[in-house]
Every structure is written in C-alpha cells, then in structure tokens.
C-alpha positions as CSV (number, residue, x, y, z in Angstrom):
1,X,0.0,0.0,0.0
2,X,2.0,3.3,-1.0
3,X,1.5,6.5,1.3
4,X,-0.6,9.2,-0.5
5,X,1.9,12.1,-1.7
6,X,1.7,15.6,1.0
7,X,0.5,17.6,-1.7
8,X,-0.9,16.6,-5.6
9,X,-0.1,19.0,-8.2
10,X,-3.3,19.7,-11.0
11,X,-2.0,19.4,-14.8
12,X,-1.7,23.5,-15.1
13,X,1.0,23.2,-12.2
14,X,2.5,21.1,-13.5
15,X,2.7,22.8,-16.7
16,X,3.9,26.0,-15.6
17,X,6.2,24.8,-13.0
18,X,8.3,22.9,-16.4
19,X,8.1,26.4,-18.2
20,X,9.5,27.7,-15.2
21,X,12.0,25.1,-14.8
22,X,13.2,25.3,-18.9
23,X,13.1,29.2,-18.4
24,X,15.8,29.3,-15.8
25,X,18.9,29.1,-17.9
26,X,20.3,26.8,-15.6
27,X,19.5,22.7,-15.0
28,X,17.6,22.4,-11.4
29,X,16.6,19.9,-9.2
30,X,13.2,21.3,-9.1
31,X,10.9,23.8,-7.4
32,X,10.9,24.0,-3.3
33,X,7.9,25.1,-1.7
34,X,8.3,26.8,1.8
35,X,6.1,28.7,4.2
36,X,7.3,32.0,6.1
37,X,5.9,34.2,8.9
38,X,4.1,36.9,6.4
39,X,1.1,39.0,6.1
40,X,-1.5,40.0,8.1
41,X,-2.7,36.2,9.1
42,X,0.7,34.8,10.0
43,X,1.7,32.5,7.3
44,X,2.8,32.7,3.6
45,X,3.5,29.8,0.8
46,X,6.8,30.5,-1.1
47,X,8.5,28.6,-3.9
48,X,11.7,29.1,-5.5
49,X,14.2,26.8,-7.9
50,X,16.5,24.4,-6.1
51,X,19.4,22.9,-7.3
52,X,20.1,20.7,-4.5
53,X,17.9,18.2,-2.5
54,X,18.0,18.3,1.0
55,X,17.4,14.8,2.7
56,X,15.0,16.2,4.8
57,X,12.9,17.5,2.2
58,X,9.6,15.9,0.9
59,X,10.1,15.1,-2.4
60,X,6.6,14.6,-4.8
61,X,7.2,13.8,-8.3
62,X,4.8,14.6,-10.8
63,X,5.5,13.7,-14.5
64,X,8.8,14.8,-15.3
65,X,9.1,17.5,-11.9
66,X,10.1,17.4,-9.1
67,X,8.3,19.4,-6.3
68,X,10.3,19.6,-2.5
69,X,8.9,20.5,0.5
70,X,10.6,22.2,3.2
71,X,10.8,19.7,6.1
72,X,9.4,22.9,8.1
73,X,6.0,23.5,6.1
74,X,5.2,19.7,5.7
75,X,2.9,19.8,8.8
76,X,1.3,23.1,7.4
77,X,0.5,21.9,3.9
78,X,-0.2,18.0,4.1
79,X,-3.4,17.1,2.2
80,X,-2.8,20.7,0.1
81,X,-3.4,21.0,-4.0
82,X,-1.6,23.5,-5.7
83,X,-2.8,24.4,-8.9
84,X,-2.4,27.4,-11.1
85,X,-5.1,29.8,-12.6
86,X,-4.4,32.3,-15.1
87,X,-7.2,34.8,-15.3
88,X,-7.9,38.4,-17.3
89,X,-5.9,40.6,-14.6
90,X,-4.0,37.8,-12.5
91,X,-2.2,34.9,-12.3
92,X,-0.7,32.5,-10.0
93,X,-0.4,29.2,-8.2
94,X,-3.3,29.1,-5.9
95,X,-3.4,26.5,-3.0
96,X,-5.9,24.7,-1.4
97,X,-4.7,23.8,2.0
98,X,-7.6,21.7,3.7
99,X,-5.8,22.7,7.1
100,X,-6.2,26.6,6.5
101,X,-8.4,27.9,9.5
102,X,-8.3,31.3,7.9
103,X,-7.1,33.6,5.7
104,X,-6.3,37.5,5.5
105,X,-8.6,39.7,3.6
106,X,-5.7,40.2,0.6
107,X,-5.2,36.7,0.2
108,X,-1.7,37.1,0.9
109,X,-1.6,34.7,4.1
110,X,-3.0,31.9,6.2
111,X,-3.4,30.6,9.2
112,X,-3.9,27.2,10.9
C-alpha cells in the first residue's frame, strides 16, 4: 500500500512549473515550496528553484518534476493542491490547503 503524496499538483501546475524550470537558464533539481511568517494572518507559501535536494525534504514527483517540501512546512500543507489559474488581470499558483483555519482579507496569508 503506497503512502498518498503531501501535496498533488493539478495538470496547469505542473505545466507551468516545467516552463519555469526550462526558463531558468540553468539545470535544477526542481521547485521547493516553503512557508514563512508573512502578512497579516501569519503564514505565507513561497516557492523558489532548487538545485540541490535536502534529505530532509519531501520530495513529490509529478511527470517529469520534481516538487520539494521544506521539512518545516510539511505539517502546514499536508493534504494541500496546488494548482495554477491564469485569469484576465491575475495569475498565480493558488493552493488549497484543507488545514487553513483562515485567511487574511488580501489573500496574501494563512493561518492554521
């Protein structure tokens, strides 16, 4: 029986993290999502390349990607989708975090 993975990634993610990744200039290991103190509710997703692989780091592959978690936000964003929306004025990787109790009025952070 294999463990479910601490986040699932929709098809657009995935997508745009590749064009991302083949954007860079550079070969990476993949893209590592973190979460920071930030914003009004306390808590903020961020994601930046990688080009190393900590062996604490929750690793979910998804096609030919590789998406890390910092070991630090893997009790924040277990059970989370990431997906990404591109819309007439905006877009962005949007996150649905079933563990959210709240978040601000901007959008910007989260609590649990």
């Amino acid at each position: 029986m294999s463990t479910p993975a601490a986040i699932t990634i929709t098809e657009a993610a995935i997508e745009r993290v590749r064009h991302l990744l083949n954007q860079r200039g550079k070969p990476s290991k993949g893209i590592r999502i973190s979460v920071r103190t930030k914003g009004c509710s306390g808590l903020s997703y961020t994601l930046e390349y990688t080009d190393d692989i900590s062996p604490y780091d929750e690793v979910v592959t998804a096609d030919d990607i590789q998406i890390l978690i910092d070991p630090k936000a893997i009790m924040f964003i277990v059970g989370t989708q990431m997906d990404f929306v591109e819309g007439e004025l905006e877009s962005g990787f949007v996150f649905t975090n079933p563990n959210e109790k709240g978040r601000c009025g901007c959008g910007e952070s989260f609590h649990v």
